[in-house]
C-alpha positions in Angstrom: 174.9 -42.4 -47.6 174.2 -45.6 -49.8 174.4 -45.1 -53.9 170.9 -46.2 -55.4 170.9 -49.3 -56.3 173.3 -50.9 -54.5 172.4 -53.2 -51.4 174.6 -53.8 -48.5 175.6 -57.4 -48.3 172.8 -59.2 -46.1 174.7 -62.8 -45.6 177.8 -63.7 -45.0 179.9 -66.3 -46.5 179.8 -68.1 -43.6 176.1 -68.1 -43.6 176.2 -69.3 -47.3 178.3 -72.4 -46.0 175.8 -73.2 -43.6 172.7 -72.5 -45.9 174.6 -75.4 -48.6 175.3 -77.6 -46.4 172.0 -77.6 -44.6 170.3 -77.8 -48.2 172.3 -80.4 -48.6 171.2 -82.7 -45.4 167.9 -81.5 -45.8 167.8 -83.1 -49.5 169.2 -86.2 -48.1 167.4 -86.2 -44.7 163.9 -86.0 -47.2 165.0 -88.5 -49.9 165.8 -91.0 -47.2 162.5 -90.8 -45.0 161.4 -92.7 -48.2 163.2 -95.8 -48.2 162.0 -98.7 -46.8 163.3 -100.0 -43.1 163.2 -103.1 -41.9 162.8 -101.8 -38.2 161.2 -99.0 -37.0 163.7 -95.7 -37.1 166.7 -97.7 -38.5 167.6 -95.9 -41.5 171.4 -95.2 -43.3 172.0 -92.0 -41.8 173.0 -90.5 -45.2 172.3 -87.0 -43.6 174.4 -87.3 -41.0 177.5 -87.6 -43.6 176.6 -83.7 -44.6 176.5 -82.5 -40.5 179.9 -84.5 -39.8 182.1 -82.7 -43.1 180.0 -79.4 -42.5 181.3 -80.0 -39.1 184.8 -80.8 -39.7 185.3 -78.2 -42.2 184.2 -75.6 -40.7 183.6 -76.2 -37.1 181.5 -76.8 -34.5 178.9 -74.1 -34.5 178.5 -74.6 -38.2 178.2 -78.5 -37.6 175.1 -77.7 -35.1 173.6 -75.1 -37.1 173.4 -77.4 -40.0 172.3 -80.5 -37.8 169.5 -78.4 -36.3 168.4 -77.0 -39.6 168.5 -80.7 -41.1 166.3 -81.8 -38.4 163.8 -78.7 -38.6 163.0 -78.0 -41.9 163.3 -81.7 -43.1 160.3 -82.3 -40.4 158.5 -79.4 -41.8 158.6 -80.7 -45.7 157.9 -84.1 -44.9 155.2 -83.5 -42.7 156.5 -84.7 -39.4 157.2 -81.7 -37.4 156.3 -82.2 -33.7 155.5 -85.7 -34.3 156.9 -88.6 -32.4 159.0 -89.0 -35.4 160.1 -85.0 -35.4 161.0 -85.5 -31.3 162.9 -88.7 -31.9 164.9 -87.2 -34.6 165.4 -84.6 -32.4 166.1 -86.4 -29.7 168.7 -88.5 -31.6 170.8 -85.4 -33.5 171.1 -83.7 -30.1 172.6 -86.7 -28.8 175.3 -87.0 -31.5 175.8 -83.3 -31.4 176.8 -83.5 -28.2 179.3 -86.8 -28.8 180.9 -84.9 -32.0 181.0 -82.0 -29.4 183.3 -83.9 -27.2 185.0 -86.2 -30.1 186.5 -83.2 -32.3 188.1 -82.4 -29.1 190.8 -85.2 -29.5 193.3 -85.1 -32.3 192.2 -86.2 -35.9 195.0 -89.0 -35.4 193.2 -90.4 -32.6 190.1 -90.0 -33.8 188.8 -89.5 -37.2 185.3 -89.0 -39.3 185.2 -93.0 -38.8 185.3 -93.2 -35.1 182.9 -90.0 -35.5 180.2 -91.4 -37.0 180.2 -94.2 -34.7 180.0 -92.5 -32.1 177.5 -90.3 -33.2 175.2 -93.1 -34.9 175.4 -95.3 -31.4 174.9 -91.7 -29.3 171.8 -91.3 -32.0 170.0 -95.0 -31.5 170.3 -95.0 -28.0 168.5 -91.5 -27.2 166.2 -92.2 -29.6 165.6 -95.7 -27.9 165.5 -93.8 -24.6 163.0 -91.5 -25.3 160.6 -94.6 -27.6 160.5 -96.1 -24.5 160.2 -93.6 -21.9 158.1 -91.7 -23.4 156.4 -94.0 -26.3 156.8 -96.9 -26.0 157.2 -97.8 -22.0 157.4 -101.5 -22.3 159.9 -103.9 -21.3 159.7 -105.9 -24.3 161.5 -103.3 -26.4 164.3 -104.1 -24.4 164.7 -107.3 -26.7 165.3 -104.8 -29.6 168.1 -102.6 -28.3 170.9 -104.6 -29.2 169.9 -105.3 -33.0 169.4 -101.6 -33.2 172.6 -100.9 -31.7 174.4 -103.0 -33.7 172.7 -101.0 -36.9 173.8 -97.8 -35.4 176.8 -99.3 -35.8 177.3 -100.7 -39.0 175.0 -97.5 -40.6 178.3 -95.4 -38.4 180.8 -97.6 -40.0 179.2 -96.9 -43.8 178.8 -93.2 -43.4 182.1 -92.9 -41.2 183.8 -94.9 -44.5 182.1 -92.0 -46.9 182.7 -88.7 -45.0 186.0 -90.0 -44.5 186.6 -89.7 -48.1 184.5 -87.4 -49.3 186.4 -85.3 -46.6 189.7 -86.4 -48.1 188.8 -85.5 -51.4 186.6 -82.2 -50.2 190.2 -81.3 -48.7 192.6 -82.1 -52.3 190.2 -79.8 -53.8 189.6 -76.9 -51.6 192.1 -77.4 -47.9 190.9 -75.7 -45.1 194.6 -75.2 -43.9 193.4 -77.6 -40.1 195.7 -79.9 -38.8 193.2 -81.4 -36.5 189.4 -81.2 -36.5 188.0 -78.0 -36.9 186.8 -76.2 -34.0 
């Protein structure tokens, strides 16, 4: 029998690591949507800095979890939840779920948060390009577009490889998570 007044604890720390971080990408995910872009659906990523550390730090799960929330709850205060926008945001975080997935299977040493990113930026412009025109957009003309977007994808992978790469190094001076490799 419970004392009055006290509450069992409802969340876990590990829940409280994934509710941060996901109010962290969501933040960024929301302040971004505002910024100008000189193509359609090329914008910086920022977000995607938060899913890679969150992912990195504390694995895989927690990665997706914060990824999924990011793309959710961001759609829902910005007004674009099962828009085309929504499904290609969707469409593209799957996508570089399921390359960060894979990548954080090789050693750190082989591949770090740079590589990462890029991978996960190029995985995220081509589904979304997939789906525009599949779905969208079915024209062969937007063809003529794919290889400026990919090279975005990967300079906008390069920036925000270049920032979790030290924002992880300096996350991990402060507070190590005691991983060799990339947390799984």
């Amino acid at each position: 029998m419970q004392e009055s007044g006290h509450q069992p604890e409802r969340f876990t720390a590990r829940d409280r690591v994934i509710a941060g971080y996901a109010a962290i990408a969501i933040a960024v995910h929301v302040l971004e949507a505002g910024i100008p872009s000189p193509l359609p659906g090329v914008k910086p990523g920022l977000a995607n800095i938060i899913v890679l550390l969150a992912l990195l730090r504390h694995g895989i799960s927690v990665g997706i979890q914060v990824s999924l929330l990011r793309v959710l709850v961001g759609s829902l205060v910005i007004g674009t939840f099962m828009t085309p926008t929504f499904m290609l945001s969707l469409a593209g975080a799957l996508a570089s779920l399921a390359v960060l997935v894979a990548g954080v299977q090789v050693p750190r040493r082989l591949l770090g948060p740079i590589g990462l990113a890029v991978l996960a930026a190029l995985a995220h412009m081509t589904a979304q390009f997939l789906l525009a025109w599949s779905v969208f957009i079915p024209h062969t003309a937007l063809l003529n577009l794919l290889p400026l977007l990919l090279l975005a994808a990967l300079l906008s992978g390069l920036a925000t490889g270049i920032l979790a790469a030290k924002l992880l190094d300096r996350m991990e001076r402060i507070a190590p998570t005691g991983a060799g490799g990339h947390a799984g």
